[in-house]
N, C-alpha and C positions, 0 to 999 in steps of 0.2 A: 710719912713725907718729911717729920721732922730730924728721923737719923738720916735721910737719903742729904740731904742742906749738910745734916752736920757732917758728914761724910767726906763730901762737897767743899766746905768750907776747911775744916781739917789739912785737905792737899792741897788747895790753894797756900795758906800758912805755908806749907811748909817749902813748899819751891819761891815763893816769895822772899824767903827767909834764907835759900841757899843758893848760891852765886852759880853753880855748878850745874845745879838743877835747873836755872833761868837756859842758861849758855845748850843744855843738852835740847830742852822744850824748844829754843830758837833753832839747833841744829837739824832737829824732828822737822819742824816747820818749812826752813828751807829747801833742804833737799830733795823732796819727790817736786818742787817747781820746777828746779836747775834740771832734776832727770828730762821734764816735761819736753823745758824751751828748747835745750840743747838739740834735742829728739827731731821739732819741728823744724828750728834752724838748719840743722845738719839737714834735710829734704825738703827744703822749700823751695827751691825750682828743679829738681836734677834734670829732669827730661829738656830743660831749657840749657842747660848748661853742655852738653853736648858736645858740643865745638872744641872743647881741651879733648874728647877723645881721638885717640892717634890710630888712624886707622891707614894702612897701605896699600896707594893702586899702582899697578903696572901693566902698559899695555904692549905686547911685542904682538899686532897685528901689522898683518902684511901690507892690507888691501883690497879692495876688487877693483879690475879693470875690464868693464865690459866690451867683445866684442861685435856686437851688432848695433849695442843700442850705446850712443856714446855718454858710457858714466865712467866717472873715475870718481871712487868713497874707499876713505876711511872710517868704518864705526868706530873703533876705536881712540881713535884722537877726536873724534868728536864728542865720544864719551867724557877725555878727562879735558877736554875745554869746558864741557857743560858742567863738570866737577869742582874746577877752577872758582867757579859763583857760588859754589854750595858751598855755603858754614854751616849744617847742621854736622859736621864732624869734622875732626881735622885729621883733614886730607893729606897725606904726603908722597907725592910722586918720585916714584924709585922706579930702580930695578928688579927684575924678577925672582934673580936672587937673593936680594937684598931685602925684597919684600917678606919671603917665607923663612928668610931666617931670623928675621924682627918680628915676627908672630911667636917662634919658636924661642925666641930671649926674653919674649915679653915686653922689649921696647914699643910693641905693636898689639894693641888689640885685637887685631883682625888685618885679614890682606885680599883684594879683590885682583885676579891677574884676569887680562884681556888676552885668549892666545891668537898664535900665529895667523891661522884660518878663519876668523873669526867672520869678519866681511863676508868672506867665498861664501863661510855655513848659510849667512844670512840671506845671500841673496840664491841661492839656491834654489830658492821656492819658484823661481823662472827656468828650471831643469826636470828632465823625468825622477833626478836622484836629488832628493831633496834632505837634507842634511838637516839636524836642530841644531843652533848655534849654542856652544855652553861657557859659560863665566865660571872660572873658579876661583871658590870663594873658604878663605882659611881664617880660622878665628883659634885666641888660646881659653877654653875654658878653664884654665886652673887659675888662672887671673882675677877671674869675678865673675860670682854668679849673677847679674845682672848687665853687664857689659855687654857680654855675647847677643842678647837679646836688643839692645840698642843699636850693635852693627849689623845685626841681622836687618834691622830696617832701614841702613843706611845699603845696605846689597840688593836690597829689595828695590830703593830709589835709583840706585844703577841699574836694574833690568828693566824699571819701569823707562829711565832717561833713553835706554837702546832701543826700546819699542819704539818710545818716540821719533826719535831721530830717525831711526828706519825708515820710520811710514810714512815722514815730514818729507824723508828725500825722496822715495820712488815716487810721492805722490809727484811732489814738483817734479820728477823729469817727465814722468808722465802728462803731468798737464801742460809741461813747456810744448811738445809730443803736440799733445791734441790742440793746444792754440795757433801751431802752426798750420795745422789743418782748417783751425778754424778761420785764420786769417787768409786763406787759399780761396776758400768758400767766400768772405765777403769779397775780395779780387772778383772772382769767376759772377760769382753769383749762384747761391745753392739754389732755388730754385731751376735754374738751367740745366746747371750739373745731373741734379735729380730726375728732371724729367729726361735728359740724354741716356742716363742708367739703366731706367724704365723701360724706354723702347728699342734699345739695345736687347737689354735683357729679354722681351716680350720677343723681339727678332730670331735670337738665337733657337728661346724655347721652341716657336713653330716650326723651326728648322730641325729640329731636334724630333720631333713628334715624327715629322714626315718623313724622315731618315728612316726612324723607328718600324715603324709601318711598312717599307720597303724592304726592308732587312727582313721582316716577319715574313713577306711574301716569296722571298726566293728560298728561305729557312724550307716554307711549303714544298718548293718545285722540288727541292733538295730531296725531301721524304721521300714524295711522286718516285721523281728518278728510281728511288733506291728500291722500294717497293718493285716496277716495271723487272730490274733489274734481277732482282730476290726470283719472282715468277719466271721469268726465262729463262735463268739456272738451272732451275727443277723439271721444266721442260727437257734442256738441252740434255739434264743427267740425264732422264728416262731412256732416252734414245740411243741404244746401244751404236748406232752405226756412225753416229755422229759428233760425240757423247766429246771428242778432242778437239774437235773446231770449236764447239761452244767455250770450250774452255779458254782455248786461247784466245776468243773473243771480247771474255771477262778480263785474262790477263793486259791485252791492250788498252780496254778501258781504264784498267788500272794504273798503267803505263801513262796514258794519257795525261794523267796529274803530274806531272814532273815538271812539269814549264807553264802552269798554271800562274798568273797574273794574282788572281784573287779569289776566295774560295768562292764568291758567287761566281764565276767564270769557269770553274771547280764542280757546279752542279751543273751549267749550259752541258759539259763534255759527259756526265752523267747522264744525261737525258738523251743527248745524242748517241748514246752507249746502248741506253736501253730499249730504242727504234733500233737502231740496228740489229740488237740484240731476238727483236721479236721479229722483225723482218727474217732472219735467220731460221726462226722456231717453225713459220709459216712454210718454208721450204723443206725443212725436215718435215713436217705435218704432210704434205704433201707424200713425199716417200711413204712415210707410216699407212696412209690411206692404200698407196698402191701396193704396200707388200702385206696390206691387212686384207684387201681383195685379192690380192694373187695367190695367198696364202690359205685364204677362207672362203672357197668357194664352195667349195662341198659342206663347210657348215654354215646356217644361216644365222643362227642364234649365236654363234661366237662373235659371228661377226658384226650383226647388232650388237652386240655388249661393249666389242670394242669402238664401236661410234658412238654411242651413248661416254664413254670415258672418252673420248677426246675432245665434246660438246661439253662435258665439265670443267675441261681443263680450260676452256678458254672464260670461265666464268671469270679469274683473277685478271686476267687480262683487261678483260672489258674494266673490271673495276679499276685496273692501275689508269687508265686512260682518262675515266671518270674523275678520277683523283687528281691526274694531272689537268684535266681541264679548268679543274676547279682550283688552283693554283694559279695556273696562267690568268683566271677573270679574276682571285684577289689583287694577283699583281696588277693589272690594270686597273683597278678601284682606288689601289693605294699612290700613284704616278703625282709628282707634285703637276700642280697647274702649269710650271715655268717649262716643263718639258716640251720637245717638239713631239707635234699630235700625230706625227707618222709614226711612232713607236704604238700609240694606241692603236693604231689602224692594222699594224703588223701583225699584234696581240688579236686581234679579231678577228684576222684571216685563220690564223695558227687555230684559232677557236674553231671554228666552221671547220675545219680539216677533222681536227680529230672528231668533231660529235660525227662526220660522215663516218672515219674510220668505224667510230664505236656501233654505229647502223649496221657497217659491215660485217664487223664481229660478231653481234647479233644475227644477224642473219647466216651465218655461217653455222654458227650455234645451235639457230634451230632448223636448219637443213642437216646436220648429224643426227639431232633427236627425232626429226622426220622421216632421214634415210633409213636409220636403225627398226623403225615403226615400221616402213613399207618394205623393208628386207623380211621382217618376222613375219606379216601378212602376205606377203608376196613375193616369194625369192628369185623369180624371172624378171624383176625391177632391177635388178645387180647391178646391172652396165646402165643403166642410165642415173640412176642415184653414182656412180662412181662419176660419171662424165658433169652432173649438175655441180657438184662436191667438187672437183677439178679448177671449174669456173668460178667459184666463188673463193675460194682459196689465192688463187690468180688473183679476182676485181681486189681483195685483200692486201697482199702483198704489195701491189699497183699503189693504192691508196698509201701503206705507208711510206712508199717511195716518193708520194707526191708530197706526203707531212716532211719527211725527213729532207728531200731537197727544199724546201719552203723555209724551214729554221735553220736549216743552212745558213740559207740565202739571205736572209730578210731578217728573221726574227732572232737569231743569234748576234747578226750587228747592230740590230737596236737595243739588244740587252747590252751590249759592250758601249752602245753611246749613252744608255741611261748610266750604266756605273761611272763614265766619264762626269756625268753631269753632278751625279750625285755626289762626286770626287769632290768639285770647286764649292757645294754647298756652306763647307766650314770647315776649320781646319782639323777641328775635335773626330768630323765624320770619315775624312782623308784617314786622321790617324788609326779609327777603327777599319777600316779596311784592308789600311796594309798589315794590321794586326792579324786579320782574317786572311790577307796572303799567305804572312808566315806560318800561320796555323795549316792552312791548307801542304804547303809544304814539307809543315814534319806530319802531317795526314799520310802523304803521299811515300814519305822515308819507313814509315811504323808499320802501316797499314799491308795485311796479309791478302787483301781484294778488293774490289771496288766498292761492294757495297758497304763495307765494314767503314770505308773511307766517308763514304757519303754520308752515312749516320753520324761522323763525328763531326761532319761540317754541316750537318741540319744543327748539333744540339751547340754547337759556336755560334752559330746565327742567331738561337734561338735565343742563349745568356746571353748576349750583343746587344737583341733588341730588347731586351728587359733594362737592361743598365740601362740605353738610352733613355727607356720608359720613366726609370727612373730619375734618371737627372733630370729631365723634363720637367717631372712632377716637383723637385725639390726648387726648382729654378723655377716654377709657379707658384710656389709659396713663398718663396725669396720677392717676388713679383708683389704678392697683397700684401706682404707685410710693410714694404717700402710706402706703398700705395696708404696704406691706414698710416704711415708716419708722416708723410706729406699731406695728409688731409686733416691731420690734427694740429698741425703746426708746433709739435714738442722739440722739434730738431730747431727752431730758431731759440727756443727757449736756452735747449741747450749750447747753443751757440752763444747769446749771449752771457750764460755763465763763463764759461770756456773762456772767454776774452776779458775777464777778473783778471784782478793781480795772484798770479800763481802762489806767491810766497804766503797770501792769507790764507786762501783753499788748502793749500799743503798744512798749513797749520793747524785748519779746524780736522781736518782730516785724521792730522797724529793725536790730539784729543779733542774730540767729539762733545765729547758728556761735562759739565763744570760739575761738582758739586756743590750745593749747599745747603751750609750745615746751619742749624736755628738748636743753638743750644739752651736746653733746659735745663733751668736755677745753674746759672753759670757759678766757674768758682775761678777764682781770680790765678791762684797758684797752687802748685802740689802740698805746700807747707799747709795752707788752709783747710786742703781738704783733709789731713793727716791728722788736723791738730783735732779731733772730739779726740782717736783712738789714741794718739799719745797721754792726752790731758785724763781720761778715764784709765786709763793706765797708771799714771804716774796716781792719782788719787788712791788706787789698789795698793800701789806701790810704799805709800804712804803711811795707808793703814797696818799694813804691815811691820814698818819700821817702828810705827807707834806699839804694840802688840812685843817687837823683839826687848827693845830698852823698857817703856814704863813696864810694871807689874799689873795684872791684870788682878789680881787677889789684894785683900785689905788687912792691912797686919792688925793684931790684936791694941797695938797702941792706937790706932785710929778709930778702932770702935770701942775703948777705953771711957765706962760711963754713959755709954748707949745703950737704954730700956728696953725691952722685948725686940731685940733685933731680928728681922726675919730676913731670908737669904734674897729674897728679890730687892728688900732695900739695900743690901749690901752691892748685889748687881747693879742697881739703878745709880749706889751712889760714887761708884769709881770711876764710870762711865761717863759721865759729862767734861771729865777730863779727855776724856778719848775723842767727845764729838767735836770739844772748842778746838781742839790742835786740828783736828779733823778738817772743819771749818775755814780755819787760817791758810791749810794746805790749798785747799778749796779753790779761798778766795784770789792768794797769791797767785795758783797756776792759771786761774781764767782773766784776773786783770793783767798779768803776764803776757796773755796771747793775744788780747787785744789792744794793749798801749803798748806793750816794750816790742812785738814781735809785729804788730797791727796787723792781723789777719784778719780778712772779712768775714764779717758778722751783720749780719740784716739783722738779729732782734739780740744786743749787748744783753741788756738786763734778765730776759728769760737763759742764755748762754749762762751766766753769772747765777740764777735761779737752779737750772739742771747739773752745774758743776755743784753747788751746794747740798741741793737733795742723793745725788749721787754718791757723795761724800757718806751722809749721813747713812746709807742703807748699808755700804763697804764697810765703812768702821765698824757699824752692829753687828754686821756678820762676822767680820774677822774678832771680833772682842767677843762675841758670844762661843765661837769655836776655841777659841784660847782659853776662856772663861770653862767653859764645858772640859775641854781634853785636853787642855796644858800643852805641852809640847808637842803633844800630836796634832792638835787644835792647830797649830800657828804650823805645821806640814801639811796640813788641809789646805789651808789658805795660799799657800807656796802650787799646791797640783792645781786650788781652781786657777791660780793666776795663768798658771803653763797652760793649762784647755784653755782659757779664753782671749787668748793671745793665739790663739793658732786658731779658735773655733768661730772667732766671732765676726770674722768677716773686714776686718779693720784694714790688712791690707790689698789683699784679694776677693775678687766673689767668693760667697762662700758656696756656690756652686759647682767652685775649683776644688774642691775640699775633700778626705775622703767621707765616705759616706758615715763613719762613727759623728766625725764634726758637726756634719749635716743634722743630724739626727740630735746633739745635744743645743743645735745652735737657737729656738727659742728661749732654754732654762737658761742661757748666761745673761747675769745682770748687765756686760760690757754691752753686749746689743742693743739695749733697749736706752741704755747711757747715749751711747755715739748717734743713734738714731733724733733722739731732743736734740744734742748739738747738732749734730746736720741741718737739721729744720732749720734752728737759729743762724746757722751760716751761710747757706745757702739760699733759704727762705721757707714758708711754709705753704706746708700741704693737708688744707683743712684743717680738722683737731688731732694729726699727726702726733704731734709733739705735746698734749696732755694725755694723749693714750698710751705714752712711751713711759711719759712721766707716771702713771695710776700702777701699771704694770712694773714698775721701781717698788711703787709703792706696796704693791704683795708681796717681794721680796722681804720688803723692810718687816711686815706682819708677822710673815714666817718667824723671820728671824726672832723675833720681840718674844716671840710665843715659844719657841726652843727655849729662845732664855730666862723666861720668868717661868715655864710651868714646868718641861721637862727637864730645866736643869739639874733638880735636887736631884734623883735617880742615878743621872749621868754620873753627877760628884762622886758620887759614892763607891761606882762601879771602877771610875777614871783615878781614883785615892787607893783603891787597891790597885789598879794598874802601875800607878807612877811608886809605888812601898816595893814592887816587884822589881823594877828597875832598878831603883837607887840600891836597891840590895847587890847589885851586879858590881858597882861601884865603878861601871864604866861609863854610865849615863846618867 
């Protein structure tokens, strides 16, 4: 202990005693302060400072001039009014070309142009063709790496400013819009108004249903028709001898459609087509009979066969009649109540007619299947089964002459006065109809026969009465929904919103959301927060300098008369020179930062505490690596400062880092430095900041232990390293 003092004492003497030596240890001292403050100074508000950057807007938008809804906007000029108030940059309103070539000279950090379109884009979103509005935005990165990154969020407050103003305005035109509806509703009185909608609505729908219904039923007769129609062809084909009347039978039917009113008056001449048509068949039948007995007298069994098929043939007949009958009683099921009841009464006669006919048909029927029977058992019955067969073919015939004059008469112009009626029901059902006219029309221009016609205008009636069914049904749910908002009373609610001052709603509308922000351990400026990593810096920087100028080796005149000197007192005793300047630099830089630069500090004296101990673990390490490896020593200390400047997290997360940084960022003593002062300046976080400081203090261990135990070895190896050198004579 007593050579480590005199050691000690020795270098004291000796810079005491030289003027030089004073002035160098004062220059030592100074300087890593002055690196410190300047460090802090130079960054203690920049984010705040802002406002001298020169950044460039120009807007050459056109406008929108809406035609339906009366707006006329500018977003653009409302942009650079709203730009106008803003000083986080300084803003300078140019020209467009003027703007981008002041980015490109550099008079301009950046330049935001508003184009031409810009308005149209935006409001767009009220078109099929919806456009995204774009801002373009030019910066000069060769200027400063940091700048860009500042105008980038003054481009950012301009897209955020356009959202605004956007939504600020449609909303107000929008809600000027609905308050005048609203103010309509207090005039009138919305309860009134509502319940008129209601039974309006509820009106139409029932009108609509029974339209619907109607339509379905002649759709029916339609089939009927065409079917009757179909079988009497196949008839008329069979019959060689008549085989061109029936034809041009079908052709007039088909003719018939040419001056057709409306397709349901399109199936009346259908149906009237297909009575005739089988009143026809029953006259040919007749011949067939009598040239099937004139022919087949001498065979008995052909001639059965052939009664038996012509008793088949009437089987479709009967059915088309059935079919039609059942047709005529839908249509009268589906008859609005408002109709006159003679139209039903006509429909009833027309009933009764044909179930006679279809008696008759039957009975026709099975007086062929009976003839045939008593021809095969007894062929001397010939002429009376031909003369019974005669008469009933006749009572047949008769009948349809009585149905067909009857719908004539009667039951064809009460179909023509119900479509009249149906006509004035509404104007939507008017317009289906004569829809159904024209349709029938080009039926009638296209169509190669009648039945083929008929089919098209069964399956028009039929999509007709669907749509109607349709709209019905949506105009019933249109009906409860009104009904559940009137019973809940949310439309007055909304009414009285609605009648607000538009310009505050517009407002909450363009921003919604406030934030707020409750900051933790607040820090007053960027200088503050800066200053641990500058100040553990400049401390590094310090030790350093000490390390380049004093000598870290003890010359033999200084241990001149010191007894069994051993190499750890030789280390121990040069060193207290290293820790007092150490110290001094310490103390300078932390009362520096908080009286000359006054940064916030919540705990001064532990700040003043951790810059001192932080001191002390830096200098050791940098004196013991010097002390150890000489000039490679003091290159060590040079690479850990370059890693812990970039690893320690001091200006960025070190999250941002690459992943080598990441990986070494525990073992740098700067982390564990900046981390005590943080505590102190911002405040503390539990025993934070003695767990920062114990963790200094294994560094400091290390180090102590490198240089008192392993140092001798090193010497020795690092004494032939540095013989090898000097021999080059160039280092």
């Amino acid at each position: 202990m007593r050579n480590i003092l005199e050691i000690f004492k020795r270098d004291i003497v000796r810079i005491k005693t030289n003027v030089i030596a004073l002035l160098v240890i004062l220059g030592i001292t100074i300087v890593p302060p002055l690196y410190a403050w300047f460090n802090i100074a130079a960054s203690w508000d920049p984010y705040g400072n802002t406002s001298s950057l020169k950044v460039a807007v120009a807007s050459v938008d056109e406008g929108y001039e809406g035609d339906l809804i009366p707006l006329n906007i500018n977003i653009g000029d409302n942009v650079l009014s709203a730009l106008r108030e803003n000083t986080q940059l300084d803003w300078v309103f140019t020209t467009k070309d003027k703007a981008t070539k002041g980015v490109k000279s550099g008079k301009y950090y950046a330049a935001v142009i508003i184009p031409e379109n810009f308005s149209k884009d935006m409001m767009s979103i009220f078109s099929s063709d919806i456009e995204n509005p774009k801002i373009t935005y030019y910066y000069n990165a060769k200027e400063n790496a940091i700048a860009p990154k500042i105008t980038d969020k003054g481009a950012s407050a301009i897209q955020k400013q356009v959202n605004s103003v956007f939504i600020e305005t449609i909303s107000e035109t929008a809600l000027v819009a609905l308050q005048s509806v609203s103010d309509m509703a207090d005039e009138s009185g919305a309860d009134v108004i509502l319940n008129n909608l209601l039974n309006n609505l509820s009106a139409i729908s029932n009108d609509l249903t029974a339209a619907s219904g109607t339509i379905q039923s002649f759709s029916n007769l339609t089939g009927s028709a065409k079917n009757m129609l179909d079988t009497t062809s196949e008839f008329l084909t069979e019959s060689k001898t008549h085989s061109d009347s029936s034809l041009a039978s079908l052709k007039n039917t088909k003719n018939s459609f040419s001056d057709v009113k409306t397709s349901i008056s399109g199936a009346t001449d259908g149906i009237n087509a297909a009575i005739s048509g089988i009143q026809s068949f029953y006259t040919q039948l007749s011949s067939i009979i009598d040239d099937a007995f004139a022919s087949q007298s001498g065979s008995a069994e052909t001639l059965a066969n052939t009664l038996n098929g012509l008793g088949d043939k009437i089987t479709p007949i009967i059915n088309g009649y059935q079919t039609l009958i059942q047709a005529f009683s839908d249509l009268k099921n589906t008859l609005p109540d408002e109709l006159p009841s003679g139209i039903a009464d006509e429909l009833d006669s027309i009933i009764r007619r044909l179930n006679s006919a279809v008696a008759t048909q039957q009975n026709l029927q099975n007086k062929l299947y009976q003839s045939a029977q008593d021809i095969q058992n007894s062929p001397a019955n010939i002429a009376a089964a031909k003369a019974e067969l005669d008469q009933l073919i006749q009572t047949s015939s008769n009948s349809l002459v009585s149905i067909k004059n009857d719908y004539e008469n009667n039951v064809e112009n009460s179909l023509n006065t119900l479509f009249d009626s149906l006509g004035t029901t509404s104007s939507t059902i008017s317009t289906l109809f004569t829809q159904l006219d024209t349709t029938a029309d080009n039926i009638h221009k296209l169509s190669g026969s009648a039945s083929s016609d008929l089919a098209k205008i069964q399956t028009t009636l039929s999509d007709t009465s669907a749509l109607i069914d349709k709209t019905s049904k949506r105009m019933n749910t249109t009906i409860d929904q009104l009904k559940k908002i009137k019973s809940s009373g949310d439309y007055k609610q909304l009414q009285q919103i609605l009648s607000g001052n538009s310009e505050t709603i517009a407002s909450f509308l363009s921003s919604p959301v406030t934030l707020k922000t409750h900051e933790i351990y607040p820090v007053a400026n960027y200088g503050s927060a800066m200053a641990p990593f500058y100040s553990v810096l400049s401390l590094w920087v310090g030790g350093i300098v000490l390390v380049a100028i004093l000598k870290v080796t003890v010359s033999a005149s200084s241990t001149a008369g010191l007894k069994n000197l051993k190499p750890y007192q030789v280390y121990l005793g040069r060193y207290p020179i290293f820790l007092i300047v150490g110290l001094l630099q310490a103390t300078l830089i932390c009362m520096g930062d908080l009286c000359y630069l006054q940064i916030q500090c919540e705990h001064p004296f532990l700040f003043l505490l951790a810059g001192w101990f932080s001191s002390i673990v830096y200098v050791n390490i940098i004196y013991t690596l010097t002390v150890s490896f000489g000039d490679i020593g003091k290159a060590i200390c040079v690479i850990l400062l370059v890693v812990q400047v970039a690893g320690s997290g001091g200006t960025f997360p070190i999250e941002t880092a690459p992943p080598f940084f990441r990986a070494v960022y525990p073992l740098l003593p700067f982390v564990h430095s900046m981390t005590a002062m943080r505590e102190c300046v911002a405040g503390m976080y539990g025993s934070a900041y003695w767990v920062q400081m114990g963790i200094l203090g294994i560094f400091l261990i290390i180090s102590l232990f490198f240089g008192l135990v392993l140092r001798n070895p090193i010497i020795k190896l690092n004494d032939a390293f540095m013989e090898k050198l000097e021999s080059t004579h160039l280092i």
